[in-house]
TORKOL-4160 file (C-alpha; in steps of 0.2 Angstrom, whole numbers, padded with zeros to 4 digits, m for minus):
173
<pt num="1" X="m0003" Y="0069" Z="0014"/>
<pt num="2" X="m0008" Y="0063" Z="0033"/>
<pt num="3" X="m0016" Y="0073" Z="0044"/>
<pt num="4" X="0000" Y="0075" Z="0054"/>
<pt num="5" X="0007" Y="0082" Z="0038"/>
<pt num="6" X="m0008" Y="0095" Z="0036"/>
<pt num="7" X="m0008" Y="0101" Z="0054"/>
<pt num="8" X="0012" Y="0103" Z="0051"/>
<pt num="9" X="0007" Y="0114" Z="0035"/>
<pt num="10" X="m0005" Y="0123" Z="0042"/>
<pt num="11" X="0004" Y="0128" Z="0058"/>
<pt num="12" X="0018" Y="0135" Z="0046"/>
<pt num="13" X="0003" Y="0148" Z="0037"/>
<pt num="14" X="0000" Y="0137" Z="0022"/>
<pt num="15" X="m0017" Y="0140" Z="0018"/>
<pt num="16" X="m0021" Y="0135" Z="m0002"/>
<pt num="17" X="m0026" Y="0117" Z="m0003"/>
<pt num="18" X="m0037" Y="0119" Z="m0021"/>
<pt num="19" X="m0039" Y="0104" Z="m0030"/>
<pt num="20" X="m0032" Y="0092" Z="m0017"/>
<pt num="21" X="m0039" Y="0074" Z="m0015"/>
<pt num="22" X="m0045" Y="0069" Z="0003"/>
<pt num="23" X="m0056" Y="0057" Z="0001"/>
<pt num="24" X="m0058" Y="0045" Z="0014"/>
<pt num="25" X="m0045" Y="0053" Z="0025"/>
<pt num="26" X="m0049" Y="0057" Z="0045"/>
<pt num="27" X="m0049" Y="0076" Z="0049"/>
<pt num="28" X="m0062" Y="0079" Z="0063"/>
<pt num="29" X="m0060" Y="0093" Z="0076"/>
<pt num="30" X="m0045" Y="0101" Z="0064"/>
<pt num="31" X="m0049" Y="0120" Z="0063"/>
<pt num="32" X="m0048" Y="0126" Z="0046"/>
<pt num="33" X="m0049" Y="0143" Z="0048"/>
<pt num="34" X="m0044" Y="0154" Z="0032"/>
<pt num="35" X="m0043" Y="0136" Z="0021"/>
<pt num="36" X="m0044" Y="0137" Z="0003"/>
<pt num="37" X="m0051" Y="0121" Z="m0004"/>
<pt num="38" X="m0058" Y="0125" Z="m0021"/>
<pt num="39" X="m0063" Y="0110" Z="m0033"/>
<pt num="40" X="m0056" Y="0098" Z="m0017"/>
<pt num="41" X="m0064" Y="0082" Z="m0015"/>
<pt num="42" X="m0067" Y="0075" Z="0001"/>
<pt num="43" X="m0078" Y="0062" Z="m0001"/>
<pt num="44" X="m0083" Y="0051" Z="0014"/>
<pt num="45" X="m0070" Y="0061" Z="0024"/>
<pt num="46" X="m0072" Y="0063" Z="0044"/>
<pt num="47" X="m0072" Y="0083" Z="0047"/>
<pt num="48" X="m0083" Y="0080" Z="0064"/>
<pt num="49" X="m0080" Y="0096" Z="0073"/>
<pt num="50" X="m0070" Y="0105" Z="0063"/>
<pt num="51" X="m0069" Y="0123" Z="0059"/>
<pt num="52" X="m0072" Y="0131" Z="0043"/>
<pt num="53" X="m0069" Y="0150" Z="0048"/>
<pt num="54" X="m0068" Y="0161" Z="0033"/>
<pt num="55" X="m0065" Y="0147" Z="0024"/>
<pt num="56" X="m0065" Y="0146" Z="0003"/>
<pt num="57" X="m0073" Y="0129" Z="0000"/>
<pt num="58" X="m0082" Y="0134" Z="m0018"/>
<pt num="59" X="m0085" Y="0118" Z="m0031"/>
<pt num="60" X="m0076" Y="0106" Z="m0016"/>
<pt num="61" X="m0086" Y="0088" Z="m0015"/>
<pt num="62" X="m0090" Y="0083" Z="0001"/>
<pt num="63" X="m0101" Y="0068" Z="m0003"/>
<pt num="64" X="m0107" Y="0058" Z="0009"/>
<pt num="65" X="m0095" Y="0066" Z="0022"/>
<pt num="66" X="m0097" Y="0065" Z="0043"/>
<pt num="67" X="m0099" Y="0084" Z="0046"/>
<pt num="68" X="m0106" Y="0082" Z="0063"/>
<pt num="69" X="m0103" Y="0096" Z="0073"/>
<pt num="70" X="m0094" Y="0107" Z="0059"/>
<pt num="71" X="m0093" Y="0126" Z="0058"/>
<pt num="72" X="m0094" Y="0136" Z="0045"/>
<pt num="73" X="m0093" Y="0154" Z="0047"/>
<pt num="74" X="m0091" Y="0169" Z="0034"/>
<pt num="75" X="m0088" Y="0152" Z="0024"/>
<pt num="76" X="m0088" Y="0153" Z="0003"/>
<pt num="77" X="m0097" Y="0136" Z="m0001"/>
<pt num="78" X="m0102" Y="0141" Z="m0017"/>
<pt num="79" X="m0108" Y="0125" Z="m0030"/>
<pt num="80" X="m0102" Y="0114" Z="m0014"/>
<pt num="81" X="m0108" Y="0097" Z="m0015"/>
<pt num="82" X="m0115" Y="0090" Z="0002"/>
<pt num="83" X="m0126" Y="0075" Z="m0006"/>
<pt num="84" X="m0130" Y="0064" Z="0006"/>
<pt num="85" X="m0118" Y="0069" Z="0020"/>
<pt num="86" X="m0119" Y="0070" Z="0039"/>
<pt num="87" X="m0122" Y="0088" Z="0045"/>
<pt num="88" X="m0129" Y="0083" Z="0062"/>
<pt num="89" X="m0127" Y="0101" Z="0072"/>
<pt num="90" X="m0120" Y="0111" Z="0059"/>
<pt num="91" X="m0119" Y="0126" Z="0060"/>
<pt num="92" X="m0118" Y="0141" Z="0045"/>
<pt num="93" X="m0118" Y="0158" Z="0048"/>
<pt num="94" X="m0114" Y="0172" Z="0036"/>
<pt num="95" X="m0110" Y="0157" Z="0020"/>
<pt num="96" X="m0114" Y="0157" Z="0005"/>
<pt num="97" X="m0120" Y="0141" Z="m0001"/>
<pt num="98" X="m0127" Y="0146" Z="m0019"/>
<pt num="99" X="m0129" Y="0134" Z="m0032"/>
<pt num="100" X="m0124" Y="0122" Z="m0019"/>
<pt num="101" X="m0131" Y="0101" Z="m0018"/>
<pt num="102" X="m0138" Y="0095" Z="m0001"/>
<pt num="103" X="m0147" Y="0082" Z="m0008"/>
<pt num="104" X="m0151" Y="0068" Z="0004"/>
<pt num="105" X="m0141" Y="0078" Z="0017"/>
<pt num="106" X="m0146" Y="0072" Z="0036"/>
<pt num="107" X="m0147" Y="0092" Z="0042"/>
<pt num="108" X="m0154" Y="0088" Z="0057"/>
<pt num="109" X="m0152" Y="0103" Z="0071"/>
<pt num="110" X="m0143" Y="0110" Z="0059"/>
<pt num="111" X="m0141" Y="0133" Z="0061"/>
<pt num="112" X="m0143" Y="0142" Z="0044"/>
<pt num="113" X="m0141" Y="0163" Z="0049"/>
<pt num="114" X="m0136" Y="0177" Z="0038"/>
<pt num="115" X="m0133" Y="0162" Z="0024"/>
<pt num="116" X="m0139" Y="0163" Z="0004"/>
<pt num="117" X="m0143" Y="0145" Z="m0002"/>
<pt num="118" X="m0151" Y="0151" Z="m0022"/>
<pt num="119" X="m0155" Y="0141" Z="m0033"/>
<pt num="120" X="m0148" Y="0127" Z="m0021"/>
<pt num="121" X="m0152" Y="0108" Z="m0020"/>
<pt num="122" X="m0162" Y="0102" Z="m0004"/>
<pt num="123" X="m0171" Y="0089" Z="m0010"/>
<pt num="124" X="m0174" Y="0076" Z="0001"/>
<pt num="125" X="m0165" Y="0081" Z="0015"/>
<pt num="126" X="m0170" Y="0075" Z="0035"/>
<pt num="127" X="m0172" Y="0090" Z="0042"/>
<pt num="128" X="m0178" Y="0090" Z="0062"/>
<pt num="129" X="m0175" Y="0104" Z="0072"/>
<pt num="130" X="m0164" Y="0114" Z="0058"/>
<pt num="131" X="m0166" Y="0136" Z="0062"/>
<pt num="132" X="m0166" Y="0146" Z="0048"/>
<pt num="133" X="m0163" Y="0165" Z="0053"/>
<pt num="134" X="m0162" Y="0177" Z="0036"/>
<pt num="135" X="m0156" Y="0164" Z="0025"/>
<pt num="136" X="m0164" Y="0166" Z="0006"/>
<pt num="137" X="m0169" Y="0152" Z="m0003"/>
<pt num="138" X="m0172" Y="0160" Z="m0019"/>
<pt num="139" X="m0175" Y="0148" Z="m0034"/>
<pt num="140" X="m0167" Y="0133" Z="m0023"/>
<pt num="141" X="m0177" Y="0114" Z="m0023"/>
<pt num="142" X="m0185" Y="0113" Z="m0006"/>
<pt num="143" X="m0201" Y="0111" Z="0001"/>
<pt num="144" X="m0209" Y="0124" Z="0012"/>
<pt num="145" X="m0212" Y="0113" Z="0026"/>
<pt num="146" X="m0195" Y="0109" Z="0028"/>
<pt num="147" X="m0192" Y="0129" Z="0029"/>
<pt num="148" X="m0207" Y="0135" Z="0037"/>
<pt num="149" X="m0212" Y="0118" Z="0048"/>
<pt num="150" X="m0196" Y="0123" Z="0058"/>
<pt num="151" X="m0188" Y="0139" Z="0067"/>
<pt num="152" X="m0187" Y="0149" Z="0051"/>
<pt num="153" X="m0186" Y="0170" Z="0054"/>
<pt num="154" X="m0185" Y="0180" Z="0040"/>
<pt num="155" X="m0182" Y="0169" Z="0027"/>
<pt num="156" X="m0183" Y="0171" Z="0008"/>
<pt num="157" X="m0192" Y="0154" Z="m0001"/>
<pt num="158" X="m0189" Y="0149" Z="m0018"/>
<pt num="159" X="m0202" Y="0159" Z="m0024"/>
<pt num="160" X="m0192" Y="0176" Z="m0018"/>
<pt num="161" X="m0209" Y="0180" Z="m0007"/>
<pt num="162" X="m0202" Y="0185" Z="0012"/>
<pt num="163" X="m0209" Y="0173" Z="0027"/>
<pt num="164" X="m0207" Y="0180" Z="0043"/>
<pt num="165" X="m0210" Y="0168" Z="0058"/>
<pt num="166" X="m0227" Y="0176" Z="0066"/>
<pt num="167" X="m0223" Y="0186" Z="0081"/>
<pt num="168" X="m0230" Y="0178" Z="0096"/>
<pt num="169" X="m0241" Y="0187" Z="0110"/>
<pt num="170" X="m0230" Y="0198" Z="0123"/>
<pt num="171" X="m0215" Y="0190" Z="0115"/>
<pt num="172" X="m0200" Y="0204" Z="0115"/>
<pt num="173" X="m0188" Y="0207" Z="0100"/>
């Protein structure tokens, strides 16, 4: 299926895509809002800028993908495999990125808020500039400097203990 295809689906209110194989294949600035893509592999695919929106993306493999730009909002990423992909800008808010793999992922300026990432793979990851706002990181590999070196607020580490970003002087919340 090309992308032509896809968008032709998709326009029609085709929505479950599970187990489909786009590897290699160029998808960027699509919006993907509502997709169902469980167990898909899309593997060194370009999805620069697109649009994840309520999206159910559990157990799909997007190893070594160009996510730059990406949104994933109120997204189900559930045992998703990001390993050594491009999420340049990302942003996440409201996912659920449990049991999820970012291992080697460039995360850089990437936006974690309202997201769970337990017992989630982060080893390795470049990670300049990311902002985590209550996301829990409960029993996930990462090290605290890559969560609390950064802007982290009300975050949940691996331990379970609660960090909270230290209120600066006169600062208004």
């Amino acid at each position: 299926m090309d992308r032509f295809e896809l968008e032709r689906l998709i326009y029609a209110g085709e929505r479950d895509f599970s187990g489909v194989d786009w590897s290699g294949a160029s998808l960027y600035n699509l919006n993907l809002t509502g997709i169902i893509l469980v167990d898909a592999n899309l593997t060194e695919t370009d999805l620069q800028d697109v649009i994840f929106d309520s999206a159910c993306l559990e157990g799909a493999c997007f190893e070594r993908a160009d996510l730059n730009g990406a949104r994933f909002q109120d997204a189900n990423l559930r045992r998703a495999n990001f390993d050594n992909s491009t999420l340049y800008s990302v942003y996440f808010n409201r996912c659920n990125l449990d049991d999820a793999s970012l291992k080697g992922a460039d995360l850089r300026k990437a936006s974690f808020q309202g997201t769970t990432l337990k017992r989630a793979n982060l080893e390795d990851i470049l990670s300049d500039y990311i902002s985590f706002t209550d996301t829990d990181f409960t029993g996930a590999k990462i090290s605290i400097s890559d969560v609390v070196d950064h802007r982290a607020v009300r975050v949940t580490l691996p331990s379970g203990e609660i960090y909270t970003l230290p209120r600066l002087e006169g600062e208004n919340l």
